[in-house]
TORVONU-324856 format. One record per residue: x, y, z of N, C-alpha, C in turn; residue number from 1; residue in three letters. Coordinates in steps of 0.2 Angstrom, whole numbers, plus 5000, padded with zeros to 4 digits. Each point is the difference from the previous one (the first is absolute). Example, Ala and Ser with C-alpha at 12.3 -4.5 7.8 and 13.67 -1.06 7.14 Angstrom:
2
PT:n.x:n.y:n.z:ca.x:ca.y:ca.z:c.x:c.y:c.z:n:res
PT:5066:4972:5039:4996:5006:5000:5004:5006:5000:1:Ala
PT:4998:5005:4996:5004:5006:5001:4996:5005:5003:2:Ser
***
This chain:
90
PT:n.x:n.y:n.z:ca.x:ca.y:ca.z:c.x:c.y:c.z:n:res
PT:4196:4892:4691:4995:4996:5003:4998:4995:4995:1:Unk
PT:4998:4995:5000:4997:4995:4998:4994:5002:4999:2:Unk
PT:4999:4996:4992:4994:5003:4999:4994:4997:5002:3:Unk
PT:5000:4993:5003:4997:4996:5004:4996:5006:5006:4:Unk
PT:5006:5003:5004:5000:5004:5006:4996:5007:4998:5:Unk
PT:5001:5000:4994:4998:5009:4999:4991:4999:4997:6:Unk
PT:4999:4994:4999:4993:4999:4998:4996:4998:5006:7:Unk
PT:5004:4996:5006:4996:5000:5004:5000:5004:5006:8:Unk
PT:5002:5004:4999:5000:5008:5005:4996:5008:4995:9:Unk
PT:5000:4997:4995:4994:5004:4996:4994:4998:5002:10:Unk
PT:4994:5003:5001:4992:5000:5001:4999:4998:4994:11:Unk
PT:4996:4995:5000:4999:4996:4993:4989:5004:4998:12:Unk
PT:4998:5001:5006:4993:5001:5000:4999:5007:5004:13:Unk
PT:4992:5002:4999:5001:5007:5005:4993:4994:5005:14:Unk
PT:5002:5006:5005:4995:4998:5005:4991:4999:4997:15:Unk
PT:4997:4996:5002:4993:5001:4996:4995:5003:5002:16:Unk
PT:4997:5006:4998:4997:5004:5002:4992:4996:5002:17:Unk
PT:4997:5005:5001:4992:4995:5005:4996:5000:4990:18:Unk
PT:5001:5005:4996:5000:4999:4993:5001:4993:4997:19:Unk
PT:5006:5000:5002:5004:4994:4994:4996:4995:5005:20:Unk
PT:4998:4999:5006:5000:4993:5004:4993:4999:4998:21:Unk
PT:4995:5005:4999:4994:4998:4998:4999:4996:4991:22:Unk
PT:5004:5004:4997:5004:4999:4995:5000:4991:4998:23:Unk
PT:5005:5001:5004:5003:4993:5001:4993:4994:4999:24:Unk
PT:4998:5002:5008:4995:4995:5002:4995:4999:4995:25:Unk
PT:4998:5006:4997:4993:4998:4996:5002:4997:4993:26:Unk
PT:5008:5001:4997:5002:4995:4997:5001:4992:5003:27:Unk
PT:5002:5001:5004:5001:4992:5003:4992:4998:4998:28:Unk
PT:4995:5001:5003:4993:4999:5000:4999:4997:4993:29:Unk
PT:5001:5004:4997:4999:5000:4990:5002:4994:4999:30:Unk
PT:5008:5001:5002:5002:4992:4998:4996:4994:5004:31:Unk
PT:5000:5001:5008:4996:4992:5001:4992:5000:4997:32:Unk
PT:4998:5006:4998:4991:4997:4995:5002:4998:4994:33:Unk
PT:5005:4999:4999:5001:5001:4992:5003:4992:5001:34:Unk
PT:5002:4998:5004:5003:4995:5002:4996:4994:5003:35:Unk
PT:4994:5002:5005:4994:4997:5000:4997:4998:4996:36:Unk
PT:4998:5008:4995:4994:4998:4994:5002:4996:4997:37:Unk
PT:5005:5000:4997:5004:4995:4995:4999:4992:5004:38:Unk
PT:5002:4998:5004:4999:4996:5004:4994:4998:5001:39:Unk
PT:4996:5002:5001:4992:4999:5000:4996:5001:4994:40:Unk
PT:5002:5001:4997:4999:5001:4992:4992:4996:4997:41:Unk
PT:5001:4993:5002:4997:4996:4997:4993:4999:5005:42:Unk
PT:5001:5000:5006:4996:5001:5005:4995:5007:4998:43:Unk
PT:5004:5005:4999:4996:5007:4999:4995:5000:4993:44:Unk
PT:5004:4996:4996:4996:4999:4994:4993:4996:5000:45:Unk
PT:5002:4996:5002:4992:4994:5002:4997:5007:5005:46:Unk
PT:5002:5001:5005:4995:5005:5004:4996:5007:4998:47:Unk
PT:5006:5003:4994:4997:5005:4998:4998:5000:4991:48:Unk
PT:5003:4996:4997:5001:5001:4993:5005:5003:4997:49:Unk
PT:5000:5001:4993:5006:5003:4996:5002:5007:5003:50:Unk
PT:4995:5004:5002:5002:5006:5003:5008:5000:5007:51:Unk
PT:5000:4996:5000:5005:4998:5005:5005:5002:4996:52:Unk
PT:5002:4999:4993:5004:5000:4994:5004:5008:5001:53:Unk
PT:4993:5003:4998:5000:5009:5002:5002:5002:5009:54:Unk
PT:5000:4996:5003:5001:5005:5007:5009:4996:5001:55:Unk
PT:5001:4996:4997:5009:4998:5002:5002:5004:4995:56:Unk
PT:4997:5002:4994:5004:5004:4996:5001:5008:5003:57:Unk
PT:4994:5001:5004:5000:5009:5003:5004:4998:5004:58:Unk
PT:5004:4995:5006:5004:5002:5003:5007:4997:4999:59:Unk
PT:5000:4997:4994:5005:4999:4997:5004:5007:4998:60:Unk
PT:4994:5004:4997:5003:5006:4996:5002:5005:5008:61:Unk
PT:4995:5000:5004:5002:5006:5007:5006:4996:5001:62:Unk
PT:5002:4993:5001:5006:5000:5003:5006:5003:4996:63:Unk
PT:4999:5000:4993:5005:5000:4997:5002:5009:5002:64:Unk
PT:4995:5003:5000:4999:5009:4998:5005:5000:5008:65:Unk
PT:4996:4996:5005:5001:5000:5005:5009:5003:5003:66:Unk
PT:5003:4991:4995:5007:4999:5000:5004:5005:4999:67:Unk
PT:4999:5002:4994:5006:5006:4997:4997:5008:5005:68:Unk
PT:4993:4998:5000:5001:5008:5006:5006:5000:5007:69:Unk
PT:4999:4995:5002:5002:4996:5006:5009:5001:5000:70:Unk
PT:5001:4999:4993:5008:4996:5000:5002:5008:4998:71:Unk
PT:4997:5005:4995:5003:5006:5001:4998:5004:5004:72:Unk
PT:4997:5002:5004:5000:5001:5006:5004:4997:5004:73:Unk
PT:5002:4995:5001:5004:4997:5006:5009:5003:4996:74:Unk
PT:5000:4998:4994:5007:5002:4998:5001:5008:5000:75:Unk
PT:4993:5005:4998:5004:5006:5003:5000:5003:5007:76:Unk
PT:4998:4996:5005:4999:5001:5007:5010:4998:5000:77:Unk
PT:5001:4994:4998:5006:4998:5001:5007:5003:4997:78:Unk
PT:4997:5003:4993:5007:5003:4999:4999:5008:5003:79:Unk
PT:4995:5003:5002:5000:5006:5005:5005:5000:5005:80:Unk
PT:4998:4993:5002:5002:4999:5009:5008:5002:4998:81:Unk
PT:5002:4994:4994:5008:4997:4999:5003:5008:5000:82:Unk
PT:4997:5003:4996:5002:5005:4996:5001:5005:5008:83:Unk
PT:4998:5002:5003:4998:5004:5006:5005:4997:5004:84:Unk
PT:5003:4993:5001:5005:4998:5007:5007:4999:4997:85:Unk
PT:5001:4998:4994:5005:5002:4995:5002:5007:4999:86:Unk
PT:4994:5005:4999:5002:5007:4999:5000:5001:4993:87:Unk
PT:4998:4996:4997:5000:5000:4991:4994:5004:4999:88:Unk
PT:5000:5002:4993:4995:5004:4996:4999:5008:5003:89:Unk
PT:4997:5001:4995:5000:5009:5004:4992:5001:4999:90:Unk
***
């Protein structure tokens, strides 16, 4: 078989549990605040002051803690799944 053919008949993800999808979302979120505040930056400043400096840096840092929780949790749901429909690992 081609190897083209054997990669696309392999399950590449596992199903997303209502975990992973809350998971997801509240990343997704981190990302568009992080994305906004940055964006609004200037506007926040004049409204609030330099403390603005301090609040995109606290969700700079939750995004980041966010990310890697996110990304190893999603990759061991996924090589469970892999491993369980292949029949690999013991």
């Amino acid at each position: 078989m081609p190897l083209w053919l054997d990669l696309l008949r392999t399950p590449m993800a596992a199903p997303e549990t209502p975990e992973l999808r809350r998971d997801r979302r509240t990343w997704q979120l981190l990302c568009g605040a992080t994305a906004l505040m940055l964006l609004a930056f200037d506007a926040l400043h004049r409204a609030i002051g330099n403390s603005v400096a301090a609040v995109v840096a606290a969700l700079l840092i939750v995004t980041v803690f966010k990310t890697v929780a996110y990304v190893a949790r999603k990759k061991a749901a996924d090589d469970a799944y892999l491993d369980a429909v292949t029949g690999e690992g013991a």
